[in-house]
C-alpha positions in Angstrom: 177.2 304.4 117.5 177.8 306.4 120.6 177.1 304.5 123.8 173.7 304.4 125.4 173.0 306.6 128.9 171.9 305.5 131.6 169.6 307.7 133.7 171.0 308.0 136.9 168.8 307.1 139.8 167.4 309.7 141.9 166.8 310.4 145.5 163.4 310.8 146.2 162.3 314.5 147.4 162.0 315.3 151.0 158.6 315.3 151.6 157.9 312.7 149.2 154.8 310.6 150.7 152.5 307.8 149.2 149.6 309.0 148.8 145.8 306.8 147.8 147.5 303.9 149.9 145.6 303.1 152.9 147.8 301.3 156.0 146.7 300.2 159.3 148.9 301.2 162.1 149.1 299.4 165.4 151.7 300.1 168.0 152.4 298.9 171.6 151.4 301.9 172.7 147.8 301.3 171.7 146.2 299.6 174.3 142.7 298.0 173.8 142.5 296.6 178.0 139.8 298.9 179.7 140.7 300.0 182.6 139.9 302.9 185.7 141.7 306.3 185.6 143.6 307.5 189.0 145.1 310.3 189.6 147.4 312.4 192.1 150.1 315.1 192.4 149.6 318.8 191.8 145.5 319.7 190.9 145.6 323.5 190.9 143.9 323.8 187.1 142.2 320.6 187.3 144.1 318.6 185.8 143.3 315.9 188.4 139.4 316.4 188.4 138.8 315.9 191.7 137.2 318.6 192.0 137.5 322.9 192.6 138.8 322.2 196.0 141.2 319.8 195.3 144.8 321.3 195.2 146.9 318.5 195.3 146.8 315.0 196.1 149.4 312.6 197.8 148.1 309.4 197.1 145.9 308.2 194.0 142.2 308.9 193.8 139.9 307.6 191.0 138.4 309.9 188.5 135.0 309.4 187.2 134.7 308.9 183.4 131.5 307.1 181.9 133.1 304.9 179.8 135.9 302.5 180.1 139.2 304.0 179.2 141.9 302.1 177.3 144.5 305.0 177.4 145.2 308.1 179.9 147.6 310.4 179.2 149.2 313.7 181.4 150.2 316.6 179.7 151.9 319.7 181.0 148.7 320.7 183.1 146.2 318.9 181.5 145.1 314.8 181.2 143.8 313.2 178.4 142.0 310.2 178.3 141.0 307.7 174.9 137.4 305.4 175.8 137.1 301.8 174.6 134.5 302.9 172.1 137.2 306.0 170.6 136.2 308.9 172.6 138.4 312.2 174.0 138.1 313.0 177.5 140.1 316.0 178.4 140.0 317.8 181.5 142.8 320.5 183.4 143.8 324.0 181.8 142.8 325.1 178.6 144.8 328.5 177.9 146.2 327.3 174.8 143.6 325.2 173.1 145.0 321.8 175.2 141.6 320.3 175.9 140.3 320.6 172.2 137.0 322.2 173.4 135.4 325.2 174.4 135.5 325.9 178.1 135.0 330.0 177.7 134.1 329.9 182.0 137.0 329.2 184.0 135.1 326.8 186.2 134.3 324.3 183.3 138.3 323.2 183.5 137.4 320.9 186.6 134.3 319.7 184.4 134.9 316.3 182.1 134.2 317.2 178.7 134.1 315.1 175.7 135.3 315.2 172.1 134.2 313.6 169.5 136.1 312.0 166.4 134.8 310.3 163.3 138.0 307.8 163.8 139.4 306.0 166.0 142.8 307.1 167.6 145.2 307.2 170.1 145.6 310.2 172.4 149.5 311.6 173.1 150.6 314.7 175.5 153.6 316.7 175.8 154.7 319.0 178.6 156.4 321.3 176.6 154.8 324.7 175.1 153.8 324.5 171.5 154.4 328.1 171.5 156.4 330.9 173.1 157.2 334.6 171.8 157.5 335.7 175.1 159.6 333.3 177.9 159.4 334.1 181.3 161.7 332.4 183.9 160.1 331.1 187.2 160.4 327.3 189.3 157.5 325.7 188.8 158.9 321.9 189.9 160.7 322.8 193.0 158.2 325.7 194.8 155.1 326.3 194.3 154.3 328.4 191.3 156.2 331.9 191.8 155.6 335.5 189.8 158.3 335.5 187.2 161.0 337.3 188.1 162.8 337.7 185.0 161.6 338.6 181.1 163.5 337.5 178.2 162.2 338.4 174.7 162.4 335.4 172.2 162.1 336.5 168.4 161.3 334.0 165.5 161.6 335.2 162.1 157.7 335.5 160.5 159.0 337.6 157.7 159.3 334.4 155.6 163.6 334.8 156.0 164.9 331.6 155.1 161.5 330.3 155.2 160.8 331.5 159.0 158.0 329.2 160.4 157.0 327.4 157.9 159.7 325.4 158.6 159.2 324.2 161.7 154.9 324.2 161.3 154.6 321.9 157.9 155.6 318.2 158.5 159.0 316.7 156.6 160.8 313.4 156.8 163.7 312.8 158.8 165.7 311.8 156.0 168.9 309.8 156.5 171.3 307.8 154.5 171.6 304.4 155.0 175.0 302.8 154.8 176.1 300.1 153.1 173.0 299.9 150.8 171.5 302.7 148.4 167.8 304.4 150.0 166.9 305.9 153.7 166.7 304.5 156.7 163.6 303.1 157.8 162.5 304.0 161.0 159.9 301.7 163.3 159.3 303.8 166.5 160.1 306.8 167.6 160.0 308.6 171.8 160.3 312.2 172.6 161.9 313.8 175.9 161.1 317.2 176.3 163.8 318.5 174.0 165.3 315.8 172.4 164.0 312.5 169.9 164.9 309.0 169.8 164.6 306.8 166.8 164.3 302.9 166.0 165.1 301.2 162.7 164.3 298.3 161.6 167.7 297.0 161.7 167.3 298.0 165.4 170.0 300.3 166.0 169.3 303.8 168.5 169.6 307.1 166.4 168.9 310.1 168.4 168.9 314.0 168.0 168.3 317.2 170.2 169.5 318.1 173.4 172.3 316.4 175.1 173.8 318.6 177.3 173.6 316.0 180.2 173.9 313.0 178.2 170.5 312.6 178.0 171.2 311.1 174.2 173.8 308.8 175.4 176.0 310.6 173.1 179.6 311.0 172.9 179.5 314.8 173.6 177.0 317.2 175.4 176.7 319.1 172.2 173.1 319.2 170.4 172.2 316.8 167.8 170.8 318.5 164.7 170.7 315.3 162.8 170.3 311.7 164.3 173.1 310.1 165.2 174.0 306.7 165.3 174.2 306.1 169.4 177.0 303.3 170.0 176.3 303.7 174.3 173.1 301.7 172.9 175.0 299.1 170.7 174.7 295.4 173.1 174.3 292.1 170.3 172.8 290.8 173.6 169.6 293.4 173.7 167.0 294.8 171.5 165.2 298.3 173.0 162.1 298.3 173.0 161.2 301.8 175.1 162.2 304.5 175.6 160.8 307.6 177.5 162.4 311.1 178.1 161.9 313.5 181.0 163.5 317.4 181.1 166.9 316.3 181.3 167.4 312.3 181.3 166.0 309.3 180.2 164.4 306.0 181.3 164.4 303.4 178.8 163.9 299.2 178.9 165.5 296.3 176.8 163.4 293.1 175.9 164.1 291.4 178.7 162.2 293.7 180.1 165.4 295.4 182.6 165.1 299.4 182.8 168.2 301.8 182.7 168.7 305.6 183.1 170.9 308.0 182.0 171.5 311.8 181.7 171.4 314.2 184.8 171.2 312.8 188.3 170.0 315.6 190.6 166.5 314.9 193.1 166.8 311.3 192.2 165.7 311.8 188.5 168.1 308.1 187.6 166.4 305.7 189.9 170.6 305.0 190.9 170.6 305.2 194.8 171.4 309.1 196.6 174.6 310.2 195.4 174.7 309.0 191.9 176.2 311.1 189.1 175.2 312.2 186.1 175.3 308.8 183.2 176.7 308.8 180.0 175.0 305.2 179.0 172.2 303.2 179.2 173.0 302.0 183.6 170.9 299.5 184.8 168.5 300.5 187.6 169.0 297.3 189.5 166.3 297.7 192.3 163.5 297.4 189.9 161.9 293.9 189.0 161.1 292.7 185.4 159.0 295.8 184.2 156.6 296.7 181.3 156.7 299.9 180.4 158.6 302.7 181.6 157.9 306.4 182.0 159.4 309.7 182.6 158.0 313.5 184.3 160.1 316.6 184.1 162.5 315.4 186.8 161.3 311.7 187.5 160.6 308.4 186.4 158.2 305.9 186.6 158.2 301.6 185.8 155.3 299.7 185.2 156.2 295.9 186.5 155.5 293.1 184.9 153.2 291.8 187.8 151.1 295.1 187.6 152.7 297.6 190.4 154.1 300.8 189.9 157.4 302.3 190.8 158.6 306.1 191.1 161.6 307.8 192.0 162.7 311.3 191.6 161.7 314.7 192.6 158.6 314.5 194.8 157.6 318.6 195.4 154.5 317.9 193.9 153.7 314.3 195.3 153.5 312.6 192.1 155.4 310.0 193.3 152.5 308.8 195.6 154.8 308.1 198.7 153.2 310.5 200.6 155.5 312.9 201.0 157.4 316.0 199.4 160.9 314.4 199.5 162.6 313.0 196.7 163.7 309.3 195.5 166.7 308.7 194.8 165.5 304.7 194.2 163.1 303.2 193.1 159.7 303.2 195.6 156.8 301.2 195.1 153.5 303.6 194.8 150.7 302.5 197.1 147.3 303.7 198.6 144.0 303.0 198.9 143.0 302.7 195.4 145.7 300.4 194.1 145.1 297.2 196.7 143.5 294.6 194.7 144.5 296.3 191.4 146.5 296.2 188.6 148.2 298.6 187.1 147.9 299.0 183.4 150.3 302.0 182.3 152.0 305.7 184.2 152.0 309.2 182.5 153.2 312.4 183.9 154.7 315.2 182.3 154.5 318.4 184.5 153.6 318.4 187.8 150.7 315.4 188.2 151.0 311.6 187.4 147.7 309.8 185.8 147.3 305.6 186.2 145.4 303.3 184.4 144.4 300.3 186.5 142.0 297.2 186.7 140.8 295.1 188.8 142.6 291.8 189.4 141.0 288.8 187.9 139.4 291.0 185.8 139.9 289.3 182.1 
């Protein structure tokens, strides 16, 4: 009798998703604390709603929203922010759909306008493009916005050539191997820089892929990352990481004890390391900081939330996003202050382009 076969197992497919199984997600991220939205740095599109004659702003100022707000959020030139009873106020420029409403008259980008959802959510904003056929080259951190003075054509293939878009527009899985045991690994949070992705499993290891070319990954090499790699410049038995947040070129990320570090490319200030630091390979610890938060990254600078409810910035400073007043850069640590933060507390810092958006309350305020 010839032996009996056994069906070998098989992977699961790539996209391969329950489906009918309901799951509530929470995540730190997800604040429920109302709070009052301020705002400051560059306001040319709006984005600060202070009004049409309102082009920048040193220090904070409050913004008027007629709800509480449990979440504010910058974006490249626009700031979203998520209400306490799950609405989406969005206000700043709206050339590419950003704001998720009609504002057909270029005046109604100053105006607060509201969207409504039949769920609640959380709101998240990215500085980067979602788009571009056509890239033009111009500063828009360092001077003020300049006529582009360069033209470089970009083509993607649409033809359907080894798939062409589709590939990058339809949501897969991240698939990857887990070793030592058969199955993937499971991943429990995930951050994005502008052009590069860190992961978190549940074992708690860093994987990370994208660009590296300043050791923004804390990889071994300053090549790209087209799968996630396994990042021993995290590996400590002594720490878990718990955030992580990624600017144009470096990144800002804090361990449970709630230290901060920086590493990737040093220039305006961008590591928080003191004026004449170099570009970091690993995780270095930003030791002018207290106990902190949350952390936070721009473009070119970075932001820590305290654990006592102040804000630090440091970093490049054209814009004033830093809130010190001035157009000079950080190269450590400064602790933002003005008007509107005395007798506050600061909640949570955003900033992606050119503008920085705070969520504070009142202290003594439960």
């Amino acid at each position: 009798m010839p032996p009996k076969r056994i069906a070998k197992r098989r992977s699961p497919p790539e996209d391969a998703i329950p489906k009918n199984k309901k799951v509530k997600v929470s995540h730190r991220s997800h604040s429920t604390e109302p709070g009052l939205v301020l705002t400051l740095g560059q306001g040319d599109v709006g984005q600060l709603r202070l009004g049409k004659n309102v082009m920048e702003r040193k220090k904070p100022a409050l913004v008027s929203i007629p709800e509480d707000v449990v979440q504010a959020e910058a974006g490249g030139m626009h700031t979203v922010c998520l209400s306490k009873s799950g609405q989406v106020y969005s206000f700043g420029c709206n050339d590419d759909g950003a704001l998720g409403r009609d504002t057909q008259w270029r005046a109604r980008r100053w105006s607060l306008g509201k969207r409504s959802f039949k769920r609640r959510m959380a709101v998240s904003s990215s500085g980067a493009p979602s788009r571009t056929i056509m890239v033009r080259a111009w500063c828009p951190y360092r001077s003020s916005w300049m006529w582009p003075q360069e033209t470089t054509t970009c083509y993607l293939p649409t033809n359907g050539g080894r798939q062409g878009l589709e590939r990058l527009l339809v949501p897969k899985c991240v698939m990857l191997k887990s070793t030592g045991s058969r199955g993937h690994v499971r991943f429990q949070d995930t951050f994005c820089g502008a052009y590069f992705t860190f992961a978190i499993p549940h074992e708690g290891h860093v994987y990370g892929f994208g660009l590296s070319n300043y050791h923004q990954l804390g990889a071994l090499g300053t090549e790209s990352c087209f799968i996630p790699q396994n990042l021993t410049s995290f590996k400590n038995s002594t720490k878990s990481w718990v955030g992580f947040s990624g600017g144009q070129h470096h990144t800002v990320c804090m361990d449970s004890e709630g230290k901060a570090y920086s590493l990737g490319r040093a220039e305006y200030g961008r590591l928080g390391l003191g004026e004449g630091a170099q570009e970091k390979s690993i995780p270095t610890l930003i030791s002018r900081l207290p106990a902190v938060s949350s952390v936070a990254c721009g473009a070119s600078v970075g932001y820590a939330v305290t654990k006592d409810g102040r804000v630090f910035a440091w970093g490049m400073d054209t814009n004033y996003q830093l809130g010190t007043g001035q157009d000079e850069d950080a190269w450590s640590p400064v602790e933002m202050t003005g008007k509107q933060l005395e007798n506050r507390v600061v909640l949570s810092v955003s900033s992606r382009g050119q503008h920085t958006v705070l969520l504070v309350k009142d202290k003594g305020q439960s």
